[in-house]
C-alpha positions in Angstrom: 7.4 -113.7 -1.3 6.4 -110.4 0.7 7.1 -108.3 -2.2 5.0 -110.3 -4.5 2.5 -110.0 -1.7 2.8 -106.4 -1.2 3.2 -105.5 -5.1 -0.1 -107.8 -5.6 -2.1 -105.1 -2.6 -0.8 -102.4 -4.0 -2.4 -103.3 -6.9 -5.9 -104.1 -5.0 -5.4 -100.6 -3.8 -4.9 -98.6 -6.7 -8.0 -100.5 -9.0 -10.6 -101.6 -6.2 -12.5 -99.2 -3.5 -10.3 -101.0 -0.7 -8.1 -97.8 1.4 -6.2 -99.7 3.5 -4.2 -103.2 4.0 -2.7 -105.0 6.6 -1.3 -108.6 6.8 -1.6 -110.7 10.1 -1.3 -114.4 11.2 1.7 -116.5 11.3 3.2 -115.3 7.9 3.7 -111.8 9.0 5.0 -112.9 12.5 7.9 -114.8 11.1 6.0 -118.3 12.5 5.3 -121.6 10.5 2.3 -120.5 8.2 0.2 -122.4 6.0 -1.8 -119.6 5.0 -1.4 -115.8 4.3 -4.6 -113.2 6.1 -4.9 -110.3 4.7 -7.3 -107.5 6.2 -8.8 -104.7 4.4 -11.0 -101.8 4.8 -13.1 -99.9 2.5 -16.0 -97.1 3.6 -17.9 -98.1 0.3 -21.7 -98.6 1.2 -23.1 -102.0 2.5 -24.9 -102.9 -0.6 -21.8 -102.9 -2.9 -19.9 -105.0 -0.2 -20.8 -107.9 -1.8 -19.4 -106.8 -5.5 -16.2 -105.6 -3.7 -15.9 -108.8 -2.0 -15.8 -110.9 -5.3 -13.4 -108.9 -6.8 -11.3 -109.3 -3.9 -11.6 -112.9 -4.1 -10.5 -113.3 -7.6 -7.7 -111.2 -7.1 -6.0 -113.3 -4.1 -7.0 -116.2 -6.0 -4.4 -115.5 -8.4 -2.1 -114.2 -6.1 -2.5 -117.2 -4.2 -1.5 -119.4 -7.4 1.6 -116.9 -7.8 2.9 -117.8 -4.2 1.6 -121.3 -3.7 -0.1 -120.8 -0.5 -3.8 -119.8 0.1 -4.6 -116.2 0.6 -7.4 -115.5 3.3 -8.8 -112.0 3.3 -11.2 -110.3 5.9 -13.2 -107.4 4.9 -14.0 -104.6 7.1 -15.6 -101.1 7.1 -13.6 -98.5 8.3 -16.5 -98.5 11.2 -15.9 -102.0 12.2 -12.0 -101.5 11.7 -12.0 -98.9 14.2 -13.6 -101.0 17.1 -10.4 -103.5 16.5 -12.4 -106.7 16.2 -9.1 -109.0 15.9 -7.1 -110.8 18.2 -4.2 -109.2 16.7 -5.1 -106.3 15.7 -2.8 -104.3 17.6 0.0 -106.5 15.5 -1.1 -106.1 12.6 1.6 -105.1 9.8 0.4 -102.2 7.3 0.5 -103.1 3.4 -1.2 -100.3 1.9 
């Protein structure tokens, strides 16, 4: 499932103005998971961050229909990425 995962960022990467992915939560620590978070970062400006944001969503909709688990996605600007917002954020397992 991690390769359909990371085949389905790479993806993301290459056709939407995202320039970086990580995966964090239980599914990339090996725990029980019932959910798969995704994090990504973009420096596009704040007033298409809305556009990027639904084409995320439709994306990880149908990856989450590929791997039969929902796919949660945060969406940060390289700015906010930088101040390391997340609980894990020092765990947090590059994609892309």
């Amino acid at each position: 499932m991690q390769r359909k995962i990371k085949t389905a960022i790479d993806t993301i990467i290459l056709n939407l103005d995202v320039n970086s992915a990580y995966g964090f939560g239980s599914f990339f620590r090996g725990e029980l998971f019932r959910d798969v978070d995704i994090l990504f970062t973009t420096e596009i400006s704040d007033e298409k961050l809305p556009d990027l944001h639904r084409s995320l969503s439709a994306h990880l909709s149908e990856l989450s229909l590929s791997i039969g688990y929902p796919v949660d996605f945060t969406l940060l600007t390289r700015d906010e990425f930088s101040s390391a917002p997340l609980r894990d954020h020092a765990k947090l397992v590059k994609l892309a």
